[in-house]
PDB file with SEQRES, HELIX, SHEET and CRYST1 records, atoms N, CA, C and O in Angstrom:
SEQRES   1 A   59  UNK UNK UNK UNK UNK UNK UNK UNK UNK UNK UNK UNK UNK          
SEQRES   2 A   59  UNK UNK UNK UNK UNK UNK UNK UNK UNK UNK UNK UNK UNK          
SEQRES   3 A   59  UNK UNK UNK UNK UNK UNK UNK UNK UNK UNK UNK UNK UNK          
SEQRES   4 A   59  UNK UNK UNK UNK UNK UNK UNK UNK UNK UNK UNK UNK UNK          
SEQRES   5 A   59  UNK UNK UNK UNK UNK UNK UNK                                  
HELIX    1 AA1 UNK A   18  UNK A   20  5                                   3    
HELIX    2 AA2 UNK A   52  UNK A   54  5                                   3    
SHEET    1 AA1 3 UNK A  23  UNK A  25  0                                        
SHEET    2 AA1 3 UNK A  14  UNK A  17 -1                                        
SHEET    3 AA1 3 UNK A  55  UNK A  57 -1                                        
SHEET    1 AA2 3 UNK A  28  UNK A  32  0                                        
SHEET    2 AA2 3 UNK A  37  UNK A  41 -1                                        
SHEET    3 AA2 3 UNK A  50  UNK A  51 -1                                        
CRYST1    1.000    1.000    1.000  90.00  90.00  90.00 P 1           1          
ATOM      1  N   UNK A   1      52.330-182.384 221.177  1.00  0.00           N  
ATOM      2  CA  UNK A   1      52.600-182.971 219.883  1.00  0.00           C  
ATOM      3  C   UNK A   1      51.350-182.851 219.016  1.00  0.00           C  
ATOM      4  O   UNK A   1      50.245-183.081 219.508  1.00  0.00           O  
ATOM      5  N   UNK A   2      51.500-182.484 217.687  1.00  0.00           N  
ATOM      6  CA  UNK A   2      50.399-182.127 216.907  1.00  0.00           C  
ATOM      7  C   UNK A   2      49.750-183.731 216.286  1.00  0.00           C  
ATOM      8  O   UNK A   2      50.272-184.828 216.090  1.00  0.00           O  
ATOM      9  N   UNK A   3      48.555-183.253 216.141  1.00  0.00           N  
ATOM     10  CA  UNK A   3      47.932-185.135 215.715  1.00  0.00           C  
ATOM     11  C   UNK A   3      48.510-184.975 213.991  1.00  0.00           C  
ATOM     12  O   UNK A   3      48.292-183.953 213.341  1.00  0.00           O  
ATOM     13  N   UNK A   4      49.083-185.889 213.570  1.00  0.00           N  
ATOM     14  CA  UNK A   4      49.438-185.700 212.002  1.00  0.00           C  
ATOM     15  C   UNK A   4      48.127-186.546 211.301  1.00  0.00           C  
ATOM     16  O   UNK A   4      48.179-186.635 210.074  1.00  0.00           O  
ATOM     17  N   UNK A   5      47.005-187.146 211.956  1.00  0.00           N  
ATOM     18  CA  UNK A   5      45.996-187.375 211.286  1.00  0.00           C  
ATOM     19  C   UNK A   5      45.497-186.130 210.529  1.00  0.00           C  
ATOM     20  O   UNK A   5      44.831-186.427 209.536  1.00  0.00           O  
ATOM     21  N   UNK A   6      45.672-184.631 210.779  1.00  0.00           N  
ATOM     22  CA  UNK A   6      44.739-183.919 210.550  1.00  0.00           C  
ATOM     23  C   UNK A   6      46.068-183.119 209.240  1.00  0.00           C  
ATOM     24  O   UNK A   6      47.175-182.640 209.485  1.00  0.00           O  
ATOM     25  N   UNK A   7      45.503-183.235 208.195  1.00  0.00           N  
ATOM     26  CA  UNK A   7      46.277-182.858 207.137  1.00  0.00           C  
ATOM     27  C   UNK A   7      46.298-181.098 207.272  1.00  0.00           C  
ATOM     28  O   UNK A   7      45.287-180.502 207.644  1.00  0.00           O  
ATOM     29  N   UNK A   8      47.726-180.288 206.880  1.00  0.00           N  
ATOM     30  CA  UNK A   8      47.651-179.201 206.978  1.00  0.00           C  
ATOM     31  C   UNK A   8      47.456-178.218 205.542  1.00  0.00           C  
ATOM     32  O   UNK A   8      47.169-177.021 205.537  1.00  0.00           O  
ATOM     33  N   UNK A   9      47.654-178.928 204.577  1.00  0.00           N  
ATOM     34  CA  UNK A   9      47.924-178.345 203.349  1.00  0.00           C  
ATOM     35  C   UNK A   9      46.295-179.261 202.469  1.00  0.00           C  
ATOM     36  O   UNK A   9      46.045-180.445 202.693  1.00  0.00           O  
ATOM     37  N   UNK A  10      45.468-178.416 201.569  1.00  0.00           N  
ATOM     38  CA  UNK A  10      44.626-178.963 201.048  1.00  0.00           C  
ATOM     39  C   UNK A  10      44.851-178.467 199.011  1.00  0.00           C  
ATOM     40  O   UNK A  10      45.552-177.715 198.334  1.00  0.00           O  
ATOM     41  N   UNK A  11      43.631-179.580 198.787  1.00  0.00           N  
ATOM     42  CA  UNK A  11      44.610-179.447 197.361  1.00  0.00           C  
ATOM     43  C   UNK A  11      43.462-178.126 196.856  1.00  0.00           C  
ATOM     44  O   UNK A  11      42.358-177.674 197.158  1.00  0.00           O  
ATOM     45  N   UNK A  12      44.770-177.867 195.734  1.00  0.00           N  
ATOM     46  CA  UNK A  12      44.665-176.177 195.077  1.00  0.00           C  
ATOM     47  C   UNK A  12      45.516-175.123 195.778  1.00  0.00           C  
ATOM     48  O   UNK A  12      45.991-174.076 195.338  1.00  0.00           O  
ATOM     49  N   UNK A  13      45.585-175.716 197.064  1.00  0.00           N  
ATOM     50  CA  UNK A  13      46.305-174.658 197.811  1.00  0.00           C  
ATOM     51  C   UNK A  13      47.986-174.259 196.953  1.00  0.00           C  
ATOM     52  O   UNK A  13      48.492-175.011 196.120  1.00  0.00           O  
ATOM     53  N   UNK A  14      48.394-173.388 197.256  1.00  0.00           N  
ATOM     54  CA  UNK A  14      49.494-172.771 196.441  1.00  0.00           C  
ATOM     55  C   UNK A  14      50.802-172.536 197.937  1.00  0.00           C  
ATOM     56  O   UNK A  14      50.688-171.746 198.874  1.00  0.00           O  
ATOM     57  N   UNK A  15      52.073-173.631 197.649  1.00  0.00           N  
ATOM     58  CA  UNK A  15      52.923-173.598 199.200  1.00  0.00           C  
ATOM     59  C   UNK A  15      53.860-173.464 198.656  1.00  0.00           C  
ATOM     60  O   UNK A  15      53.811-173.722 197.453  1.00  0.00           O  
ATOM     61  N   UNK A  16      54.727-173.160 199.037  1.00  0.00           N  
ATOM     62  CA  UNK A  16      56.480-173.317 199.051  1.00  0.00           C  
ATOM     63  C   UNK A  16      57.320-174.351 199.085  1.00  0.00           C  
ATOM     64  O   UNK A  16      57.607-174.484 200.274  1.00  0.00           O  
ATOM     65  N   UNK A  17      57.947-175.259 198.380  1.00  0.00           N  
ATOM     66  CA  UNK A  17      58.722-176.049 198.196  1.00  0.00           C  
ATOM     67  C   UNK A  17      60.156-175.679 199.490  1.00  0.00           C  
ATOM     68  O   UNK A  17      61.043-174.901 199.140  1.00  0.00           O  
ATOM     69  N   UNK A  18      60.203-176.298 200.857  1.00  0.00           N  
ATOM     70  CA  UNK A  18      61.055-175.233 201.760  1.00  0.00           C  
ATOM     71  C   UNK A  18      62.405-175.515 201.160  1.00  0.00           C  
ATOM     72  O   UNK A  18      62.995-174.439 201.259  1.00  0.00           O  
ATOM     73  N   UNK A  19      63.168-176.339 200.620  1.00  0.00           N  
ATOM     74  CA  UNK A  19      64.321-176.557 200.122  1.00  0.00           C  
ATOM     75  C   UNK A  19      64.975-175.482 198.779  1.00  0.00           C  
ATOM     76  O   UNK A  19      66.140-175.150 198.560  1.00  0.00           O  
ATOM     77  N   UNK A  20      63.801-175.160 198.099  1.00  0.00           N  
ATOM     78  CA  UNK A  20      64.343-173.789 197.459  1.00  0.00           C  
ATOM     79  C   UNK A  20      62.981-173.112 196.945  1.00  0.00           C  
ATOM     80  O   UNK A  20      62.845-173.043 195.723  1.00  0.00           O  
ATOM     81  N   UNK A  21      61.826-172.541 197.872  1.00  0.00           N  
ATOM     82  CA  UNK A  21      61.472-171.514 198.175  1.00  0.00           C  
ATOM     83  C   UNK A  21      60.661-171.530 196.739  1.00  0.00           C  
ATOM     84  O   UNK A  21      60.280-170.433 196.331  1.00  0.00           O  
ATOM     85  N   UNK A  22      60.345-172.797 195.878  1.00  0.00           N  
ATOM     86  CA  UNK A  22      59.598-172.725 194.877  1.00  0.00           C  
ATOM     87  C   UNK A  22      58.647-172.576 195.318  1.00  0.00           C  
ATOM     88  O   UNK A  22      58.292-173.082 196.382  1.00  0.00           O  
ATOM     89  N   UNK A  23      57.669-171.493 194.283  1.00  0.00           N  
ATOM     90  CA  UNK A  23      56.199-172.403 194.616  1.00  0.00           C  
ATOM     91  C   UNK A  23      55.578-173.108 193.844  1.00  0.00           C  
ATOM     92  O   UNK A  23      55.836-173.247 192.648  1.00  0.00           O  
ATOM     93  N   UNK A  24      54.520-173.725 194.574  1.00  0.00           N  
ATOM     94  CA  UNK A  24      54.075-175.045 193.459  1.00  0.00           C  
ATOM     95  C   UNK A  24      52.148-174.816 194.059  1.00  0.00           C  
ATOM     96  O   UNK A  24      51.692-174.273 195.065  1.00  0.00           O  
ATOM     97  N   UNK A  25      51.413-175.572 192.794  1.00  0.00           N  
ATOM     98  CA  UNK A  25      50.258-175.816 194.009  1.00  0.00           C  
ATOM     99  C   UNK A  25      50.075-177.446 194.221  1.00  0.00           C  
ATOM    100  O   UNK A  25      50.538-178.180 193.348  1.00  0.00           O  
ATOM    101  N   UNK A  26      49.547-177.904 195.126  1.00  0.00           N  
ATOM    102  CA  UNK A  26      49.102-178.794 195.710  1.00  0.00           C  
ATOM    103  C   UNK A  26      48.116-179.495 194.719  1.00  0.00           C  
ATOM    104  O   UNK A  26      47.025-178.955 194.902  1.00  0.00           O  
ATOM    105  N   UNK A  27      48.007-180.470 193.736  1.00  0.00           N  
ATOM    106  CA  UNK A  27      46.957-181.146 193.101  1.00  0.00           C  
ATOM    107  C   UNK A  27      46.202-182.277 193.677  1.00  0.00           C  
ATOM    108  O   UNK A  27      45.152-182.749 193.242  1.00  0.00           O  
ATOM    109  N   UNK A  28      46.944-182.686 194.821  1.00  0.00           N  
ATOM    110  CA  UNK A  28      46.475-183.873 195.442  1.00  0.00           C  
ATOM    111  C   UNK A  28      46.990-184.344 196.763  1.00  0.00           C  
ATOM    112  O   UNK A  28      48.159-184.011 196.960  1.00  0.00           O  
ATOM    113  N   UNK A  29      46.458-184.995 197.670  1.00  0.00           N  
ATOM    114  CA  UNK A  29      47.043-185.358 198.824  1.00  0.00           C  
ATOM    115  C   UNK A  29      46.468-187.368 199.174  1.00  0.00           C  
ATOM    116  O   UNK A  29      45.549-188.153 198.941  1.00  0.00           O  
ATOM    117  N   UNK A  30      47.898-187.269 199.905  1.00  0.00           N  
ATOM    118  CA  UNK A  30      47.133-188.762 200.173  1.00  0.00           C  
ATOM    119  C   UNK A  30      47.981-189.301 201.498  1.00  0.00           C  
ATOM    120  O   UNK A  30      49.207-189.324 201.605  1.00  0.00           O  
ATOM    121  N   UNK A  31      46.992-189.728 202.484  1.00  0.00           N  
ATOM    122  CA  UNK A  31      47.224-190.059 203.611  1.00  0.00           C  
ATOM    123  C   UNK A  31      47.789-191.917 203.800  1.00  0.00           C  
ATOM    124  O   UNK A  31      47.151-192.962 203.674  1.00  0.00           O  
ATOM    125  N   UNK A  32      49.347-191.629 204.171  1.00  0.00           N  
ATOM    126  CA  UNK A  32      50.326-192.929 204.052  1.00  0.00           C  
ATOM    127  C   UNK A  32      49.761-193.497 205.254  1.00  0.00           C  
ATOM    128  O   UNK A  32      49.911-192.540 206.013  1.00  0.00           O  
ATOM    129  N   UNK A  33      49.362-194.155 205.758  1.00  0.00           N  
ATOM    130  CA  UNK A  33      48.803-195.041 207.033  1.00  0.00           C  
ATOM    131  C   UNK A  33      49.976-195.257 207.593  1.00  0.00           C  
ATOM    132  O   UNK A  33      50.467-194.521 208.449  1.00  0.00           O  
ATOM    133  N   UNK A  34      50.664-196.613 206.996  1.00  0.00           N  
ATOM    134  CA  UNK A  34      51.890-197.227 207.332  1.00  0.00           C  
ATOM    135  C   UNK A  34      53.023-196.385 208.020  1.00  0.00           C  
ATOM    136  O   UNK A  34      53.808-196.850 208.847  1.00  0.00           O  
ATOM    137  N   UNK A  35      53.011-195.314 207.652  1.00  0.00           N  
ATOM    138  CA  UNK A  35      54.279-194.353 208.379  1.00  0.00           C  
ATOM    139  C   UNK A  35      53.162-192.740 208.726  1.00  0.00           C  
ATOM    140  O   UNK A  35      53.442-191.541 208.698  1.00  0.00           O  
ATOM    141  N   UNK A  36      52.055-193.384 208.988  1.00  0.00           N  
ATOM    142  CA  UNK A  36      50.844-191.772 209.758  1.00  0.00           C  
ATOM    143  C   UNK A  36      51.773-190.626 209.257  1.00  0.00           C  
ATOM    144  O   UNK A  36      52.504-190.052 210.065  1.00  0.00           O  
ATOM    145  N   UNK A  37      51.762-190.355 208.222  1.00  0.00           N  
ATOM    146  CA  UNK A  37      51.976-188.505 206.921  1.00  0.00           C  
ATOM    147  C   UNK A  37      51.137-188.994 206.008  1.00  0.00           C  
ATOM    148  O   UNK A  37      50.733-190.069 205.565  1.00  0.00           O  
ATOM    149  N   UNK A  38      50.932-187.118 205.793  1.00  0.00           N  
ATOM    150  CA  UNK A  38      49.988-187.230 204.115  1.00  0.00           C  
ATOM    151  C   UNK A  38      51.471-187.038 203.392  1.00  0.00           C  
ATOM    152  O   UNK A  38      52.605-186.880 203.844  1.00  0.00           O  
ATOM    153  N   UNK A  39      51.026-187.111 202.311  1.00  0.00           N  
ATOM    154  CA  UNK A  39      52.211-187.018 201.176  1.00  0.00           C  
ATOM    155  C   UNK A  39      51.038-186.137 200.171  1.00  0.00           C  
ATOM    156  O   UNK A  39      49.811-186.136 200.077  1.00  0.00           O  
ATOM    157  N   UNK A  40      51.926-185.570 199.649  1.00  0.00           N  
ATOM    158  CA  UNK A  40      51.283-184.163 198.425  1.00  0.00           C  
ATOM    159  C   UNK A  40      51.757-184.513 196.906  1.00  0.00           C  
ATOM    160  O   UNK A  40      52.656-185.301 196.612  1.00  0.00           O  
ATOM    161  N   UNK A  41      51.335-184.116 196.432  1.00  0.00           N  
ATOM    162  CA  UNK A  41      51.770-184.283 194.534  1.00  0.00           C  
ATOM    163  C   UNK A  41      51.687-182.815 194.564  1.00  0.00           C  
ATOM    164  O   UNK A  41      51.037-182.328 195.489  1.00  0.00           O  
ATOM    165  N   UNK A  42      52.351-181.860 193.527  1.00  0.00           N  
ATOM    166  CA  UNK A  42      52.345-180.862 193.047  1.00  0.00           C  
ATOM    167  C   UNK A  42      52.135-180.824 191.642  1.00  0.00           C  
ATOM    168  O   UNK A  42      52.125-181.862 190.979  1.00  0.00           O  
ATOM    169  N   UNK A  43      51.919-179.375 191.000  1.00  0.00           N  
ATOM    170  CA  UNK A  43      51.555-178.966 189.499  1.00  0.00           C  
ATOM    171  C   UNK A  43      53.099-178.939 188.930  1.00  0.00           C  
ATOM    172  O   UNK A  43      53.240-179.308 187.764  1.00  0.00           O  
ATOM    173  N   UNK A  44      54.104-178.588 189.561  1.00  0.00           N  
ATOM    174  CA  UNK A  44      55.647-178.756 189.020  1.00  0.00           C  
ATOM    175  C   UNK A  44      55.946-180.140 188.811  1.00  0.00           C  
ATOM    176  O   UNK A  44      56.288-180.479 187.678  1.00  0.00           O  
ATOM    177  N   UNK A  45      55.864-181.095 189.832  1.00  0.00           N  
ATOM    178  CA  UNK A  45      56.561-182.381 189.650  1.00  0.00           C  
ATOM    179  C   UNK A  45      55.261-183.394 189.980  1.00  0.00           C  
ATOM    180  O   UNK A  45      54.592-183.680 190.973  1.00  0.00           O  
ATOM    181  N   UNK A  46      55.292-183.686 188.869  1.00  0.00           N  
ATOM    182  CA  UNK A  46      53.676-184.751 188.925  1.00  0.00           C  
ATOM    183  C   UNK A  46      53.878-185.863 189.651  1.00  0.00           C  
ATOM    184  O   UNK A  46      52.979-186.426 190.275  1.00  0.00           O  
ATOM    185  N   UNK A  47      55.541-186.392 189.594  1.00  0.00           N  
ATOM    186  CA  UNK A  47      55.337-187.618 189.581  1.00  0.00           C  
ATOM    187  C   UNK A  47      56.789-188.129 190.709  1.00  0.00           C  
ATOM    188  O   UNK A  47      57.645-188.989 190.918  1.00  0.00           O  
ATOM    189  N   UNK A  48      56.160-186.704 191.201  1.00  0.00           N  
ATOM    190  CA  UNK A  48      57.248-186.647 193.091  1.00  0.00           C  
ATOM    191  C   UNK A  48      56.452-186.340 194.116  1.00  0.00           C  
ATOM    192  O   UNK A  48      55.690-185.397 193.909  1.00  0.00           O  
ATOM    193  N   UNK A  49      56.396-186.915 195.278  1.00  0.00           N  
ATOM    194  CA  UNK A  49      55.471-186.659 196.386  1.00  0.00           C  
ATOM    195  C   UNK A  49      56.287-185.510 197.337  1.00  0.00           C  
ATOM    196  O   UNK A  49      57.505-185.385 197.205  1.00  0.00           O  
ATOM    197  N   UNK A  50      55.731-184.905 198.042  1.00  0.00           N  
ATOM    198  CA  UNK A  50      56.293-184.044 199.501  1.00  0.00           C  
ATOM    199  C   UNK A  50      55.980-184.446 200.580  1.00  0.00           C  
ATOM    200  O   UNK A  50      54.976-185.142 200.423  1.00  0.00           O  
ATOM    201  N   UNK A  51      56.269-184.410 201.628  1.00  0.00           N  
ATOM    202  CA  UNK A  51      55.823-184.588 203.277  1.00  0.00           C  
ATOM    203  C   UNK A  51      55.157-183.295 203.821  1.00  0.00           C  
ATOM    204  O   UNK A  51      55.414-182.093 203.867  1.00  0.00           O  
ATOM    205  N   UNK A  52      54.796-183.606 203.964  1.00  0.00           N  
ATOM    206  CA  UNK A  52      53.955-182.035 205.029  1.00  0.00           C  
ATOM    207  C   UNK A  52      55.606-181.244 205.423  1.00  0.00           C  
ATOM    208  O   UNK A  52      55.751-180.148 204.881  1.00  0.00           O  
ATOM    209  N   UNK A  53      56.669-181.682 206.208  1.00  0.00           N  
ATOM    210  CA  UNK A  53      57.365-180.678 206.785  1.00  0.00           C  
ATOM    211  C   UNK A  53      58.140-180.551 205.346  1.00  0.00           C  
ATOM    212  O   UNK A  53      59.168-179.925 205.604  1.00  0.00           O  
ATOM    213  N   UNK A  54      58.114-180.856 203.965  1.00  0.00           N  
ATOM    214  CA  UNK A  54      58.568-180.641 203.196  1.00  0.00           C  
ATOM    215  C   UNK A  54      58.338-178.985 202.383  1.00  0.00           C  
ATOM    216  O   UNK A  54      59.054-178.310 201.643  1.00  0.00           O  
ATOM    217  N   UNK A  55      57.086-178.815 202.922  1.00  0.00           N  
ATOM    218  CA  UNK A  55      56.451-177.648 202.094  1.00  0.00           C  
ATOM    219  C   UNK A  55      56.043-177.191 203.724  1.00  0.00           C  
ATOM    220  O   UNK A  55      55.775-177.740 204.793  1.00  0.00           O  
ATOM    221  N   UNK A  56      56.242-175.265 202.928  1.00  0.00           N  
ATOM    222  CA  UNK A  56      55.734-174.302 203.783  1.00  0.00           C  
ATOM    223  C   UNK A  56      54.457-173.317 203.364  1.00  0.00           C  
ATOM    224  O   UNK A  56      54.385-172.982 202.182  1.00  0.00           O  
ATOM    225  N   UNK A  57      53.416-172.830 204.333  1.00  0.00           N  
ATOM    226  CA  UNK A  57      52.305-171.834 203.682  1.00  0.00           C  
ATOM    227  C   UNK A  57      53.121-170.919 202.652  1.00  0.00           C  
ATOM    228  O   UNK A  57      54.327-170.719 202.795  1.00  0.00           O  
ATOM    229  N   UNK A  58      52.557-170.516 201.867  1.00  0.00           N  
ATOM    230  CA  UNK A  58      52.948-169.724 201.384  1.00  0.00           C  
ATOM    231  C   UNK A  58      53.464-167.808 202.050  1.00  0.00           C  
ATOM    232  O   UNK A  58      52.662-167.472 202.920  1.00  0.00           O  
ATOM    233  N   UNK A  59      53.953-167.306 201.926  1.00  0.00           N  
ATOM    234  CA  UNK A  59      54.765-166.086 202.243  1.00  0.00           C  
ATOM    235  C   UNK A  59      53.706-165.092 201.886  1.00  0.00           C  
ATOM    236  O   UNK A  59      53.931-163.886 201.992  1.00  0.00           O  
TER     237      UNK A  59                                                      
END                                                                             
């Protein structure tokens, strides 16, 4: 099992939205304690978070 302390996506980075293959970049990350995930903000939707298994590296 992978440690989810260790964030996989850093900000600037440029990922894939996996639900429809957008891409977006990463402006920010922030580590939820209460439920151990980071959660991401993107440059498309300012003011929607992602989950790590939400977004993929980029292609």
């Amino acid at each position: 099992m992978k440690d989810i302390s260790v964030k996989i996506f850093t900000n600037g980075k440029t990922v894939n939205i996996r639900v429809s293959n957008e891409l977006v970049t990463i402006l920010k990350s922030h580590y939820v304690k209460n439920i151990k995930r980071y959660s991401y903000t993107v440059n498309k939707y300012p003011s929607t978070f992602f989950f790590e298994e939400e977004l993929m590296k980029q292609k």
